[in-house]
C-alpha positions as CSV (number, residue, x, y, z in Angstrom):
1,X,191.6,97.3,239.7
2,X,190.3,96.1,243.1
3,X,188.9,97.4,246.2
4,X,193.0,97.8,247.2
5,X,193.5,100.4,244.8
6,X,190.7,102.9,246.3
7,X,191.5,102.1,249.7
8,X,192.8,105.4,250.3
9,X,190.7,107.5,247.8
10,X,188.7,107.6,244.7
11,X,190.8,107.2,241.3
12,X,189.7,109.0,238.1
13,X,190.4,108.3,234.9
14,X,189.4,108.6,231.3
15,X,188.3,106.3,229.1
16,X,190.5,104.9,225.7
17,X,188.6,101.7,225.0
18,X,186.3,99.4,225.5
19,X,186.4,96.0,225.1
20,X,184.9,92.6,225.9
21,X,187.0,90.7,228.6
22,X,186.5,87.4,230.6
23,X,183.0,85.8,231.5
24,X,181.1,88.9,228.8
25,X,182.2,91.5,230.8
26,X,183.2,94.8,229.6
27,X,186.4,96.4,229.8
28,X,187.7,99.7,230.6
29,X,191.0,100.6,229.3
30,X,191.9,104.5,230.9
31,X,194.5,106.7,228.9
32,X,196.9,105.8,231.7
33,X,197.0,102.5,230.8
34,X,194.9,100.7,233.7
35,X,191.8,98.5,233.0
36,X,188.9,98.1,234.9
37,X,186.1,95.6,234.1
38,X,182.6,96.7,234.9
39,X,180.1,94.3,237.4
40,X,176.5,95.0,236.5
41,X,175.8,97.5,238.8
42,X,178.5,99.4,237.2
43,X,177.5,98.9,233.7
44,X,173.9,99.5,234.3
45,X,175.6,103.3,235.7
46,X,177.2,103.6,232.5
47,X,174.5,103.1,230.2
48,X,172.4,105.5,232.0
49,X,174.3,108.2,231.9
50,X,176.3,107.7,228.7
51,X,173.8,105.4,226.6
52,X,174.5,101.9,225.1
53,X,176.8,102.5,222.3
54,X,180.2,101.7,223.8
55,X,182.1,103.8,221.2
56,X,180.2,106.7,222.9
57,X,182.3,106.3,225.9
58,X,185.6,106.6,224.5
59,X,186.8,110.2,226.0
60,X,184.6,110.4,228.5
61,X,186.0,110.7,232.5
62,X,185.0,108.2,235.0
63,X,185.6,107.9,239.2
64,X,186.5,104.3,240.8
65,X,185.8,104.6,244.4
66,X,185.2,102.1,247.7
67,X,181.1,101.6,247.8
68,X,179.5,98.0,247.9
69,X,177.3,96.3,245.5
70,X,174.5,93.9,245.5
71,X,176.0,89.9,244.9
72,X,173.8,86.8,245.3
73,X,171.6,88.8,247.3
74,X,173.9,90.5,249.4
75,X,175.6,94.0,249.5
76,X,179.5,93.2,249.5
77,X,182.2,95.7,249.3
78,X,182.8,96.4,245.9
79,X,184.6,99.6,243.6
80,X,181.8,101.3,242.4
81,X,181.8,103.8,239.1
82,X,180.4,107.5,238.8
83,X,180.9,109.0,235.2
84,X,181.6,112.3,235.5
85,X,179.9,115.1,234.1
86,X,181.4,118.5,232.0
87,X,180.4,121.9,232.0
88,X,177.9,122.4,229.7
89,X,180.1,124.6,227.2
90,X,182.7,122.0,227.7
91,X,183.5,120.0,224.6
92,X,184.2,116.3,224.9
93,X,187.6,115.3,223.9
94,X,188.0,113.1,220.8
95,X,189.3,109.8,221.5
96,X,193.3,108.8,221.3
97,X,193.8,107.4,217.8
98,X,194.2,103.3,218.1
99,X,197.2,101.8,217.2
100,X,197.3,100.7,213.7
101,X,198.2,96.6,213.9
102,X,201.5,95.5,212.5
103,X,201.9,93.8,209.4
104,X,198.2,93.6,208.5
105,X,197.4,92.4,205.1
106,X,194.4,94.5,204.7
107,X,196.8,97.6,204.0
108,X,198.4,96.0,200.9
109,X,197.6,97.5,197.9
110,X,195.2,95.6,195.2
111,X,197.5,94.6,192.1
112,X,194.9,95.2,189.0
């Protein structure tokens, strides 16, 4: 995702996994599908508001939106993260079940 795609207005989404992409960086996949991988800044937002345990995440709703973001000393345009927040009686959703891999040999069964 880049600065392009919240031109015209934030984009929300929620999070299906986390992962670790190019240069250490983490990844967000959203339920729709799109990825987004997090600058400092953003990460630092996400660990205070959701703590550092990744799989903590998962299910959790997040906004993209135009905003800038300290670089080599600099503020530059950047897509800058807010998680959102539920009501308090709100119950987090669980996450969507990961696909199980193809033709893994852990799932054969153990001849004794």
């Amino acid at each position: 995702m880049s600065l392009d795609d919240v031109k015209d207005g934030p984009i929300r989404g929620e999070i299906a996994a986390v992962s670790e992409g190019g240069y250490k960086k983490l990844v967000l996949t959203f339920t729709n599908g799109l990825r987004f991988s997090l600058n400092a800044t953003n990460c630092t937002e996400m660990i205070k508001a959701l703590g550092s345990e990744t799989d903590d995440w998962l299910g959790e709703c997040v906004e993209l939106y135009q905003g800038e973001a300290l670089y080599q000393g600099e503020q530059v345009p950047s897509v800058r993260l807010t998680v959102l927040t539920r009501d308090p009686d709100e119950k987090k959703k669980p996450p969507p079940p990961q696909p199980k891999p193809k033709n893994s040999d852990l799932d054969d069964s153990i001849p004794f």
